[in-house]
matplotlib code that plots the C-alpha trace (Angstrom):
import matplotlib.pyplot as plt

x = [93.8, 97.0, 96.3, 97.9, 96.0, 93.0, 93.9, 94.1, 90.9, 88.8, 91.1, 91.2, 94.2, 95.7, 95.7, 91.1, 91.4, 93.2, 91.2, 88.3, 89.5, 89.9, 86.5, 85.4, 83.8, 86.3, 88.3, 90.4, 92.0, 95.7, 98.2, 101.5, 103.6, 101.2, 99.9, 96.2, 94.5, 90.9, 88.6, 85.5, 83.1, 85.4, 85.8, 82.0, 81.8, 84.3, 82.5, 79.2, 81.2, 82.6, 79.2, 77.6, 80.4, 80.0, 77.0, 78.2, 76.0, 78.5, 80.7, 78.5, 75.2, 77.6, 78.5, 74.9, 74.0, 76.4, 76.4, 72.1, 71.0, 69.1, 68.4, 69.7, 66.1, 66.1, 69.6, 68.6, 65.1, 67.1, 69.7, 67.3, 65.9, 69.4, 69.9, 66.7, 67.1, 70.2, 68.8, 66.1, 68.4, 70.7, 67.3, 66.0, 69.5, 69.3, 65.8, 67.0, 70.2, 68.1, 64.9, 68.3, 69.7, 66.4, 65.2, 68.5, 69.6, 73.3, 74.3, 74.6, 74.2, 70.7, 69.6, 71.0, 69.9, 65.9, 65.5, 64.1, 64.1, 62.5, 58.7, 59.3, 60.5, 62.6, 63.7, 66.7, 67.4, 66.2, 69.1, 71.6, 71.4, 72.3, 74.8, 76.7, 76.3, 78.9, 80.8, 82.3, 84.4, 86.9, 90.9, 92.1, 96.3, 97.8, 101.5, 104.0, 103.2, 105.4, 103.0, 104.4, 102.3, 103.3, 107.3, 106.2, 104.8, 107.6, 110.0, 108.0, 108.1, 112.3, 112.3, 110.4, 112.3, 116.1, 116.0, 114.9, 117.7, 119.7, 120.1, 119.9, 123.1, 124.6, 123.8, 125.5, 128.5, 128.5, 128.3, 131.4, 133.1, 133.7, 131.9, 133.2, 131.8, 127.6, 127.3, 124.2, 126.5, 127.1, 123.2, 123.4, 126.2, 125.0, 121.3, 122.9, 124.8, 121.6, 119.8, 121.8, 121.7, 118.0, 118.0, 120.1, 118.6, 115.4, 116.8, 118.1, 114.5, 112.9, 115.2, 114.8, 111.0, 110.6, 112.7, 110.4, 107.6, 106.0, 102.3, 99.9, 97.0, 93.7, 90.9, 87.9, 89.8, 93.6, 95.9, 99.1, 102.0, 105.2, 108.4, 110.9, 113.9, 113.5, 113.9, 116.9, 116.9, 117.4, 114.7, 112.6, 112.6, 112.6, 109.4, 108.0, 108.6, 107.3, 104.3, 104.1, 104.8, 103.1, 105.8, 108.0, 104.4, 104.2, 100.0, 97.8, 94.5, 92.7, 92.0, 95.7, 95.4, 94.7, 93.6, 94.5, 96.1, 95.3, 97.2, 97.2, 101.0, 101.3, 104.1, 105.0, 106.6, 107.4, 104.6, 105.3, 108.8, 111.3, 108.8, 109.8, 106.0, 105.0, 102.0, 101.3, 99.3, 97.4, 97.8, 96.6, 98.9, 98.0, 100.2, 98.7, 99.4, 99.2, 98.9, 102.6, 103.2, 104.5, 103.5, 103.5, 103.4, 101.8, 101.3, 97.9, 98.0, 95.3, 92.1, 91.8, 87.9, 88.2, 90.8, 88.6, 85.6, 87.1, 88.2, 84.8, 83.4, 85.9, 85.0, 88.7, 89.4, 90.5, 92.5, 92.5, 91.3, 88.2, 88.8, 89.9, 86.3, 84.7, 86.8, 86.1, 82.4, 81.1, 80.8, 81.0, 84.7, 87.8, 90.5, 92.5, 89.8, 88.8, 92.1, 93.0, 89.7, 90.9, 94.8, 94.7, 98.6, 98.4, 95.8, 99.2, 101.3, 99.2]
y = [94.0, 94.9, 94.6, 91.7, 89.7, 91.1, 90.1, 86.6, 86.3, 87.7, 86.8, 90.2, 92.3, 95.3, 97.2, 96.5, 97.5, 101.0, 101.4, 101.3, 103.8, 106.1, 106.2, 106.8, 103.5, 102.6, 104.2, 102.1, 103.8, 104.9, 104.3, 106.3, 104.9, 105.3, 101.9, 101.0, 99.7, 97.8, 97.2, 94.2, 97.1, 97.6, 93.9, 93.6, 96.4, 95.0, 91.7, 93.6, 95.1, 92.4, 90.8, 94.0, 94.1, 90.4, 91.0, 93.6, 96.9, 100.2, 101.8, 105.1, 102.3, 100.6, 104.2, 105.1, 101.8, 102.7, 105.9, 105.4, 107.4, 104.3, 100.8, 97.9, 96.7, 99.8, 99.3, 95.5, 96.5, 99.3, 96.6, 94.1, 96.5, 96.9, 93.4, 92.5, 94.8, 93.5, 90.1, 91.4, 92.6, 89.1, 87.2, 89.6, 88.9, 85.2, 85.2, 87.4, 85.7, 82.3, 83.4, 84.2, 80.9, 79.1, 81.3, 80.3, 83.6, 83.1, 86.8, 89.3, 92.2, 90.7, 91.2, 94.9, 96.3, 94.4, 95.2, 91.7, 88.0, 86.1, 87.7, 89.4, 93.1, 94.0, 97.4, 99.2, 99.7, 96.0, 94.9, 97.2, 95.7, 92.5, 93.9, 95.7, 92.5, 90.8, 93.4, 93.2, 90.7, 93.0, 92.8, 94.8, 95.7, 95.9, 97.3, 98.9, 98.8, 100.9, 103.1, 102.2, 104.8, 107.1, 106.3, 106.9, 110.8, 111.6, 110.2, 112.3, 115.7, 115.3, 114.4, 117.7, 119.5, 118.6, 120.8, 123.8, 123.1, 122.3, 125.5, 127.5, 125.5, 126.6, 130.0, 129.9, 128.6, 131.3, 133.6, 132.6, 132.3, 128.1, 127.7, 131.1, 129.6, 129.4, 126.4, 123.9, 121.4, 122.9, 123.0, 119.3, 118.3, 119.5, 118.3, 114.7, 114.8, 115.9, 113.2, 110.6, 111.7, 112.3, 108.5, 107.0, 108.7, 107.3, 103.9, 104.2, 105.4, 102.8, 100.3, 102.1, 102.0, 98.4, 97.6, 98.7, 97.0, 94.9, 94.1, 91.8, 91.2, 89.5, 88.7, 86.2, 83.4, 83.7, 85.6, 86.8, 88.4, 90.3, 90.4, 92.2, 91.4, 88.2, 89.0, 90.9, 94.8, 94.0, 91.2, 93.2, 96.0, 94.4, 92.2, 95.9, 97.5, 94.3, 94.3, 91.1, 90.6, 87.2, 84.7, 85.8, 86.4, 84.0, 82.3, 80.9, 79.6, 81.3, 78.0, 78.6, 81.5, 80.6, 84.1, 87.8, 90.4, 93.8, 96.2, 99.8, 101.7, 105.5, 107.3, 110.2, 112.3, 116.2, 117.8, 121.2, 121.9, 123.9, 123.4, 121.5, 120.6, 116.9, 115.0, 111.8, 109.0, 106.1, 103.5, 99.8, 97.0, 93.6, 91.0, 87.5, 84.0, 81.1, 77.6, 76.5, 79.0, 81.4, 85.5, 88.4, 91.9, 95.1, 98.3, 99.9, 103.2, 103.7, 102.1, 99.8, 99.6, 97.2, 95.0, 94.8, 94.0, 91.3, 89.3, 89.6, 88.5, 85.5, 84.7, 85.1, 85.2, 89.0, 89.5, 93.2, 95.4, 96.4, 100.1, 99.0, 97.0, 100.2, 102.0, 100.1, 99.4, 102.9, 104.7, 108.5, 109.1, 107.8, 106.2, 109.1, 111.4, 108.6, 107.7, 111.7, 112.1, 109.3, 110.2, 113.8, 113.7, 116.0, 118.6, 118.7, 119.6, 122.5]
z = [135.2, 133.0, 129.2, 128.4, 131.3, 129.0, 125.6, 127.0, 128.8, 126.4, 122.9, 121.7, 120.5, 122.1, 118.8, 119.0, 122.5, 122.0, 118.8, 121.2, 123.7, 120.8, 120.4, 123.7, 124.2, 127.3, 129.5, 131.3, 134.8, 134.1, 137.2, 138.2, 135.4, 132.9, 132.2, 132.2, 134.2, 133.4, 135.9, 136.3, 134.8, 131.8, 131.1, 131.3, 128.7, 126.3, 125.7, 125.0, 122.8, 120.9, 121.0, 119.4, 116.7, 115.9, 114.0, 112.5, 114.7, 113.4, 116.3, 116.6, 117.4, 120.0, 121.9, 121.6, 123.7, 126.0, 126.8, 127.6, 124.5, 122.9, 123.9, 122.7, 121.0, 119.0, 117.4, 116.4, 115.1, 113.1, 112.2, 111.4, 108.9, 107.0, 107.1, 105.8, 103.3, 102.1, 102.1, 100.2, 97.7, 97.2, 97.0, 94.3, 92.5, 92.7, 91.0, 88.2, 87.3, 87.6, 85.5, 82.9, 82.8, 82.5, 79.8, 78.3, 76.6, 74.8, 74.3, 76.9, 74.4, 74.0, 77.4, 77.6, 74.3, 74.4, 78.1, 77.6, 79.0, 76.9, 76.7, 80.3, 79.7, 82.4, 83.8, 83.5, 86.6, 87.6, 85.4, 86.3, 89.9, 88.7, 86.0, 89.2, 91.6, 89.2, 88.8, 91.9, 90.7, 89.0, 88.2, 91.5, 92.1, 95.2, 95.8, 93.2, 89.4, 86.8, 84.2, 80.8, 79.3, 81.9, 80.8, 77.3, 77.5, 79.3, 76.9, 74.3, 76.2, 76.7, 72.8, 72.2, 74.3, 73.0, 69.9, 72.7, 74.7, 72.0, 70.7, 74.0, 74.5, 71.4, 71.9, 75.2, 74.1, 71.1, 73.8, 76.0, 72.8, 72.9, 69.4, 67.3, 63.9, 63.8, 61.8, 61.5, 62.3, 65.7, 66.6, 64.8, 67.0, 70.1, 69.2, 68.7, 72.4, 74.2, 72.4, 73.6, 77.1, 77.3, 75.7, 78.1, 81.2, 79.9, 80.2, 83.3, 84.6, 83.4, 84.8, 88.2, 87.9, 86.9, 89.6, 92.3, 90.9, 93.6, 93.4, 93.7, 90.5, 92.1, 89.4, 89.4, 88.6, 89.8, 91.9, 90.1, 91.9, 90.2, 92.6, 90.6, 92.7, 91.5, 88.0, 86.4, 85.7, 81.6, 81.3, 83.4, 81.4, 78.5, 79.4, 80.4, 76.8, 75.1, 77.5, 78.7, 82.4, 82.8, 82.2, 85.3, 87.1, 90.7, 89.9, 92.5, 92.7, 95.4, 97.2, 97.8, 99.9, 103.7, 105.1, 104.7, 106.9, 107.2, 109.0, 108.9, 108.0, 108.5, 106.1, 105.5, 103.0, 101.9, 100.1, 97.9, 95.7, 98.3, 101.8, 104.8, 105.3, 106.2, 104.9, 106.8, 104.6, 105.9, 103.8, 104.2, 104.4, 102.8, 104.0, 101.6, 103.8, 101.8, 102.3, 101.3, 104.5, 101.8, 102.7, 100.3, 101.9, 99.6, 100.7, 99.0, 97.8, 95.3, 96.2, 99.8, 99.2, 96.1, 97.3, 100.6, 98.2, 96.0, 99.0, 101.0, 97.7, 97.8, 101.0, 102.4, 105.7, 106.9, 109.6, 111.2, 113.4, 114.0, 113.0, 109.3, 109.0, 110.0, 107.3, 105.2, 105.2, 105.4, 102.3, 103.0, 103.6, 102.1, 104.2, 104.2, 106.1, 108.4, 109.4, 109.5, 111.9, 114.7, 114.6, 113.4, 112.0, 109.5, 111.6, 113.8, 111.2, 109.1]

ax = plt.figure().add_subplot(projection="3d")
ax.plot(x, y, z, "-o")
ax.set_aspect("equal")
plt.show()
């Protein structure tokens, strides 16, 4: 059976199917032209698969079943621990947040510096789980946003380093004999010129960075998107310096937002001043469908987890593969090094 005759019997991608050949829990027969070929036994095996993944047992449990090494009773007693435990924990954070709001307390400050509700001292710890439960819901970017304060120290370092430059100039031109008089006015003059030009090519990078700016803002309350394509260079950067971005932001409620899509993009770019070297990045692709049919695309650069974690918490629906869930529900490596340990782009390139 070709692949596509199995994405349509069974409703299942050809992106989740490679993903599982990758990791050795298929192996489909490959004929002349290269194309696979998947047999009644693999067929069988993909929908225990997908059964196993439905609720939620990791990859490594899956391809222990499989391969013989444990049964399928010990992965759900082991999995019926975790999830018990994490029921456990949710139940234990319903009973503190409602003991709170029946003893009524107004200040939060209250609760952290007595240790206290009401006559009941709690522990630290005990608090802290409740204190992190609601932190999840945090302000999270996706995409492209310009560091004003980044702008700002390098404005400062080119101001510092004019007068430098300046008079390394002068000195130059003292030496080929364009400026015969030393004057202060000369190392004035000159000091004025560089000025300008480190002034202007501060605006113009600015302008260039607020024109890439292209992210997404998701908070407990709202979404807020910034397209600067839509805005004009001047008002953008001008909006940018005054620090306030949120009249030519796009809002949405999140009962606007239909589902999510997930998608994994791999770049790549030079690394080191002068080297030919290539680094390869795995970066995760949020593509945000709304109900008016609208779509906003961002690409995630600096952390995938939270934006993962604020819309589980939102109980969006995610779209993606099954090897992005997995990245993104273990804990003990980043995306870069569990991406790098499946495709191995950059081991090919050191």
């Amino acid at each position: 059976m070709q692949i596509k005759e199995v994405q349509e019997k069974l409703k299942i991608s050809s992106y989740t199917l490679r993903y599982y050949e990758k990791m050795g829990l298929i192996q489909p027969y490959r004929d002349e032209n290269g194309y696979r070929n998947y047999s009644e036994e693999d067929i069988h095996k993909i929908e225990r698969i997908m059964f196993l993944r439905d609720i939620n047992v990791p990859i490594e449990d899956i391809k222990d079943i499989l391969n013989n090494k444990v049964t399928f009773q010990d992965v759900l007693e082991n999995h019926i621990e975790k999830v018990n435990t994490e029921i456990e924990s949710l139940q234990y954070i319903k009973n503190m947040c409602e003991d709170l709001k029946e003893k009524n307390i107004p200040l939060l400050d209250q609760v952290i510096e007595d240790n206290q509700i009401g006559d009941k001292k709690v522990k630290k710890r005990d608090l802290k789980k409740v204190f992190d439960y609601f932190k999840k819901d945090q302000t999270v970017i996706i995409g492209t946003k310009f560091d004003l304060n980044m702008y700002f120290r390098t404005f400062i370092c080119a101001l510092i380093t004019a007068p430098v430059l300046a008079f390394a100039v002068t000195k130059y031109l003292q030496m080929v004999h364009i400026l015969e008089m030393e004057t202060v006015m000369n190392h004035i003059f000159i000091y004025l010129i560089l000025m300008i030009l480190v002034i202007l090519l501060s605006m113009v990078s600015i302008s260039y960075m607020c024109s890439r700016q292209n992210y997404i803002e998701l908070t407990d309350n709202k979404i807020s998107i910034l397209d600067a394509k839509k805005v004009s260079h001047l008002k953008l950067s001008y909006l940018v310096l005054k620090r306030d971005l949120t009249t030519i932001m796009e809002n949405y409620n999140w009962e606007d937002l239909e589902y999510v899509e997930i998608k994994l993009v791999i770049q790549y770019g030079g690394i080191g001043m002068g080297t030919s070297k290539t680094m390869y990045y795995y970066l995760p692709n949020y593509i945000f469908h709304f109900k008016n049919s609208s779509s906003k695309s961002f690409l995630e650069w600096n952390n995938p987890k939270a934006a993962y974690q604020i819309l589980r918490n939102k109980n969006i629906e995610i779209v993606t593969s099954d090897e992005i869930l997995d990245c993104f529900e273990q804990k003990e490596l980043s995306v870069y090094d569990f991406f790098e340990n499946i495709y191995h782009k950059n081991g090919k390139n050191r």
